[in-house]
C-alpha atoms as an extended CHARMM CRD file, in Angstrom:
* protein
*
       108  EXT
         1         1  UNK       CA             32.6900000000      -24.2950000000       41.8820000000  PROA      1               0.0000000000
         2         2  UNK       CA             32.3290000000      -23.9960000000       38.1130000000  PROA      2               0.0000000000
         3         3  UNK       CA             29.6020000000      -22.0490000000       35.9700000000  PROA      3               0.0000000000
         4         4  UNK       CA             28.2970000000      -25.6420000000       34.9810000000  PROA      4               0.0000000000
         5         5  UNK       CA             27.8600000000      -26.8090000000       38.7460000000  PROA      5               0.0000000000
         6         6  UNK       CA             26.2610000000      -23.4200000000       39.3180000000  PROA      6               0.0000000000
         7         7  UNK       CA             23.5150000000      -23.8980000000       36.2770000000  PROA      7               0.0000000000
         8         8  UNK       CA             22.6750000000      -27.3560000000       37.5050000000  PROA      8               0.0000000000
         9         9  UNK       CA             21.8930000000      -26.0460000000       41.2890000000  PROA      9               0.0000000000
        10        10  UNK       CA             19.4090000000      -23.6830000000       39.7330000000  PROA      10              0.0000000000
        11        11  UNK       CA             17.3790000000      -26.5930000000       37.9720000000  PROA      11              0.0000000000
        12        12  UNK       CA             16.5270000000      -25.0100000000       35.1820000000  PROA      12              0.0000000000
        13        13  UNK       CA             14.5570000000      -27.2770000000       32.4210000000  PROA      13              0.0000000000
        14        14  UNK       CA             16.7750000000      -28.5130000000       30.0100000000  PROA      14              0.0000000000
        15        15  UNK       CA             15.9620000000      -27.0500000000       26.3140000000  PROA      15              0.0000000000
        16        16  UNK       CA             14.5360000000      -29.8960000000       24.5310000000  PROA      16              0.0000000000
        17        17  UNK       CA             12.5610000000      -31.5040000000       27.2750000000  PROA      17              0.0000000000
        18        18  UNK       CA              9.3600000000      -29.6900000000       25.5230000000  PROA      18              0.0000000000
        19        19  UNK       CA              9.0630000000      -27.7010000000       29.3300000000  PROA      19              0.0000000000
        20        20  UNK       CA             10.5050000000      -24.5080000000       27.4390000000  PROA      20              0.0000000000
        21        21  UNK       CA              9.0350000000      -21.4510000000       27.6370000000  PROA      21              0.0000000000
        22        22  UNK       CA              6.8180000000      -20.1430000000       23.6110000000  PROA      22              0.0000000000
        23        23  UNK       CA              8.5510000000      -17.3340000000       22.0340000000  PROA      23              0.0000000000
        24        24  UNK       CA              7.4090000000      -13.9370000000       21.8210000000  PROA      24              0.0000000000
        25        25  UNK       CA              5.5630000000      -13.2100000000       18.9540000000  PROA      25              0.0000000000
        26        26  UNK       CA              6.9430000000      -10.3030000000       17.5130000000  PROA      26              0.0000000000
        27        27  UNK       CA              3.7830000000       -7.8720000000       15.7380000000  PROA      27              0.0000000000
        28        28  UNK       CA              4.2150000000       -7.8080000000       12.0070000000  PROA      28              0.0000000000
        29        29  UNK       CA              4.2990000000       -4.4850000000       10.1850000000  PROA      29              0.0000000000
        30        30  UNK       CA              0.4720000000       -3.7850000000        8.5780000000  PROA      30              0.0000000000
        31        31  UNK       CA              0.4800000000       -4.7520000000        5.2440000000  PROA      31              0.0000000000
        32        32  UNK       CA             -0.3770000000       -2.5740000000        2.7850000000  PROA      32              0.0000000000
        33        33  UNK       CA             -4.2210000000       -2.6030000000        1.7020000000  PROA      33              0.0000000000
        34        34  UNK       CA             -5.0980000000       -3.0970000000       -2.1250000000  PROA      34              0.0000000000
        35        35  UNK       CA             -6.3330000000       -0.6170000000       -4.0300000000  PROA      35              0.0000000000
        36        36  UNK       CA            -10.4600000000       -0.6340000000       -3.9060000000  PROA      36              0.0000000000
        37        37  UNK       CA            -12.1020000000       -1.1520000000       -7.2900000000  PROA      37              0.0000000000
        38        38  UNK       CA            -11.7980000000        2.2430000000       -9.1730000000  PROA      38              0.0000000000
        39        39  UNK       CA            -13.3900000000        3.7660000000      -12.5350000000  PROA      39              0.0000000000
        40        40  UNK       CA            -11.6830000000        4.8160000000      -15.4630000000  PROA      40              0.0000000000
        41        41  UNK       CA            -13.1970000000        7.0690000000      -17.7010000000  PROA      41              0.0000000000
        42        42  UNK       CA            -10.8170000000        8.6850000000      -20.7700000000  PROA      42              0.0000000000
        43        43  UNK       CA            -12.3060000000       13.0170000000      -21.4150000000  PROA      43              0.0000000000
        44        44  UNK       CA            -11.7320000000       15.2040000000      -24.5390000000  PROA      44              0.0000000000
        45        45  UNK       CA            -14.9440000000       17.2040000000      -23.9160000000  PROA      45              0.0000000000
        46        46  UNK       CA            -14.3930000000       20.8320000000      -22.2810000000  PROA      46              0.0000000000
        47        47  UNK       CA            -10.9270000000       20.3750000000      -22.4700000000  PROA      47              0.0000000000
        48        48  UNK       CA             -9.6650000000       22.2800000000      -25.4160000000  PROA      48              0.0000000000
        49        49  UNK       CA             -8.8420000000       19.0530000000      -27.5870000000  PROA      49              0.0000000000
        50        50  UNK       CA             -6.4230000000       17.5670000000      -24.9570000000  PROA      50              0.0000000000
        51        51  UNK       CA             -7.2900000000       14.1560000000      -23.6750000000  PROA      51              0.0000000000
        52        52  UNK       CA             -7.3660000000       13.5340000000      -20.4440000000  PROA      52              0.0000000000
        53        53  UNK       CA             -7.9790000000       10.3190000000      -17.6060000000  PROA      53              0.0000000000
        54        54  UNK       CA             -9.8920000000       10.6200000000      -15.2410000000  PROA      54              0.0000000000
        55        55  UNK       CA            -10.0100000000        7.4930000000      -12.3650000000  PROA      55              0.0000000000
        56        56  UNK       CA            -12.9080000000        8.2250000000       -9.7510000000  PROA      56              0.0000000000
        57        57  UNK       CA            -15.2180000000        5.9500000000       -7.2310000000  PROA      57              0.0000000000
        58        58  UNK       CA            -13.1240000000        6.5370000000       -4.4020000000  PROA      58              0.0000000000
        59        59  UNK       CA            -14.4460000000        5.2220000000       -0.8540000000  PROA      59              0.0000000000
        60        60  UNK       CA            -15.5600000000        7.3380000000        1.0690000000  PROA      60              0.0000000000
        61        61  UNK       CA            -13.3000000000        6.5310000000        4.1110000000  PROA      61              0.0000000000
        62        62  UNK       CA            -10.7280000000        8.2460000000        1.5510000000  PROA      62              0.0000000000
        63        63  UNK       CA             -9.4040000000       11.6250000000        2.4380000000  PROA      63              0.0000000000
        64        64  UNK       CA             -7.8380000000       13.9530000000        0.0850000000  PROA      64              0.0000000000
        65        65  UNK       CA             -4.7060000000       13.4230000000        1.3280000000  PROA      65              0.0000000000
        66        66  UNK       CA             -4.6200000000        9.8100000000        0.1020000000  PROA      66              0.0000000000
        67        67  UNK       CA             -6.2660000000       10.3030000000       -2.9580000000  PROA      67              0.0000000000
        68        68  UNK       CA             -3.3680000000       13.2010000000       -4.0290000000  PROA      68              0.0000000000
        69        69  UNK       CA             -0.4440000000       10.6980000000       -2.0990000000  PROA      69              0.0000000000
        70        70  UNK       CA             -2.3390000000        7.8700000000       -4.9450000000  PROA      70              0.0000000000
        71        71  UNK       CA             -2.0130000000       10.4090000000       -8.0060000000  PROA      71              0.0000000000
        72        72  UNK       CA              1.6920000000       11.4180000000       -7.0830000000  PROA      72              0.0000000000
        73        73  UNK       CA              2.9060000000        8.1540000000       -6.9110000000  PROA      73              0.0000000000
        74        74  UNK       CA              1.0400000000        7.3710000000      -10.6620000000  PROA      74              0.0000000000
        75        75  UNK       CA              2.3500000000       10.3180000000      -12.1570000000  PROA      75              0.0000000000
        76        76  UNK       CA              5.7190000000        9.1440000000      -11.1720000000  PROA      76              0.0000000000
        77        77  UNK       CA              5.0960000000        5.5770000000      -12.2140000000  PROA      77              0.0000000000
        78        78  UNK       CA              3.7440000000        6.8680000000      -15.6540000000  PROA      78              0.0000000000
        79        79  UNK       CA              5.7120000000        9.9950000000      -16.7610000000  PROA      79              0.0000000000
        80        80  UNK       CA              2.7760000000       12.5060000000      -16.9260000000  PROA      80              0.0000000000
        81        81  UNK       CA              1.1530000000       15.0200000000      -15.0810000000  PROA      81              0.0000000000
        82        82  UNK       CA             -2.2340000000       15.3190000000      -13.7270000000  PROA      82              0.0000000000
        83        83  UNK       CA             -3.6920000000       16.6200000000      -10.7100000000  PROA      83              0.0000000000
        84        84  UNK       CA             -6.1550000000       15.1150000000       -7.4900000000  PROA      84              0.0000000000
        85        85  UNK       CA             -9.0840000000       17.2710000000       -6.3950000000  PROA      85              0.0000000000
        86        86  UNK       CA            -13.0440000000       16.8290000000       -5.7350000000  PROA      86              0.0000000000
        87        87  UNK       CA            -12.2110000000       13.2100000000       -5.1260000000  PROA      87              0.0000000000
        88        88  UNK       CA            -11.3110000000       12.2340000000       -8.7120000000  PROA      88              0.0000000000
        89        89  UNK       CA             -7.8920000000       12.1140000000      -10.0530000000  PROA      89              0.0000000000
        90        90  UNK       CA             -6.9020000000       13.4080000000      -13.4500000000  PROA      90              0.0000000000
        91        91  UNK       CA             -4.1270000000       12.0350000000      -15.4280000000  PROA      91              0.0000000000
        92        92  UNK       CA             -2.7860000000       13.9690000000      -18.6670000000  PROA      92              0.0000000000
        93        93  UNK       CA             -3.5410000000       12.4130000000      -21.5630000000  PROA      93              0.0000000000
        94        94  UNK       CA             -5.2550000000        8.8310000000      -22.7520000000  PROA      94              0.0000000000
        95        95  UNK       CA             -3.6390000000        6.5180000000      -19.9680000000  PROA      95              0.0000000000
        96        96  UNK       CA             -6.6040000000        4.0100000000      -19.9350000000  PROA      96              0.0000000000
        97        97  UNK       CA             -4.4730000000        0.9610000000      -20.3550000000  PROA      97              0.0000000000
        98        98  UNK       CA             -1.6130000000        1.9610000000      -18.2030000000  PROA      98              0.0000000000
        99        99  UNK       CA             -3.8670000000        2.8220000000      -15.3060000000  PROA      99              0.0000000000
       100       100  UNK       CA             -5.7160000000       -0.4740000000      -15.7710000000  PROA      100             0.0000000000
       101       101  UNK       CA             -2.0560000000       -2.4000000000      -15.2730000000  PROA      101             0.0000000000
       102       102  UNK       CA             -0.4190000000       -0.0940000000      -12.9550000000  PROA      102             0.0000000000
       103       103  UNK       CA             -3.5290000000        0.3590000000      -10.5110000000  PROA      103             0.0000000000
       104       104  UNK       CA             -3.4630000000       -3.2680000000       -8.7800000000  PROA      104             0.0000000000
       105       105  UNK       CA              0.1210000000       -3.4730000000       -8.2560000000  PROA      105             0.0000000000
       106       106  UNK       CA              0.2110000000       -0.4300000000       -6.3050000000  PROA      106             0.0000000000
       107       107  UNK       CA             -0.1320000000       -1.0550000000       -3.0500000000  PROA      107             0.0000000000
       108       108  UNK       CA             -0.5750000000        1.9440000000       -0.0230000000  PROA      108             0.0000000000
């Protein structure tokens, strides 16, 4: 006895007879959430001449964990420095423009 007489004793349904068996759905990753709709506001007052952006009206299901992981990763994409605290984030200098094309292709 052969493997192929020893398939057909176990009468298995053959694979296009439509009797088959769904696959598994595997879970997809999550997919990262857009940014929600932020403020920019661009600040020379109070700070010694130096401009300065400044992007607020963050949820407030945001921690400040994510709001500091958000201003690293757009002080990377734009080359300056800046800082996140008291649920604002400040960029150095006047990034308006930049922030207003970078923001909604950032994705966390």
């Amino acid at each position: 006895m052969d493997w192929h007489d020893a398939l057909a004793g176990l009468n298995l349904p053959a694979a296009d007879d439509g009797n088959t068996a769904p696959e598994p759905s595997i879970p997809s990753a999550p997919q990262p959430r857009a940014l929600p709709k932020l403020k920019i506001a661009v600040e020379r007052k109070g700070r010694g001449g130096k401009t300065a952006t400044i992007i607020y009206g963050f949820p407030d299901d945001w921690d400040d964990d994510r709001i500091a992981a958000l201003a690293s990763r757009l002080k990377q994409t734009l080359g300056t420095g800046g800082s996140a605290r008291g649920g604002e984030i400040l960029i150095q200098g006047d990034c308006a423009e930049k922030l207003r094309q970078t923001l909604p292709k950032i994705k966390l």
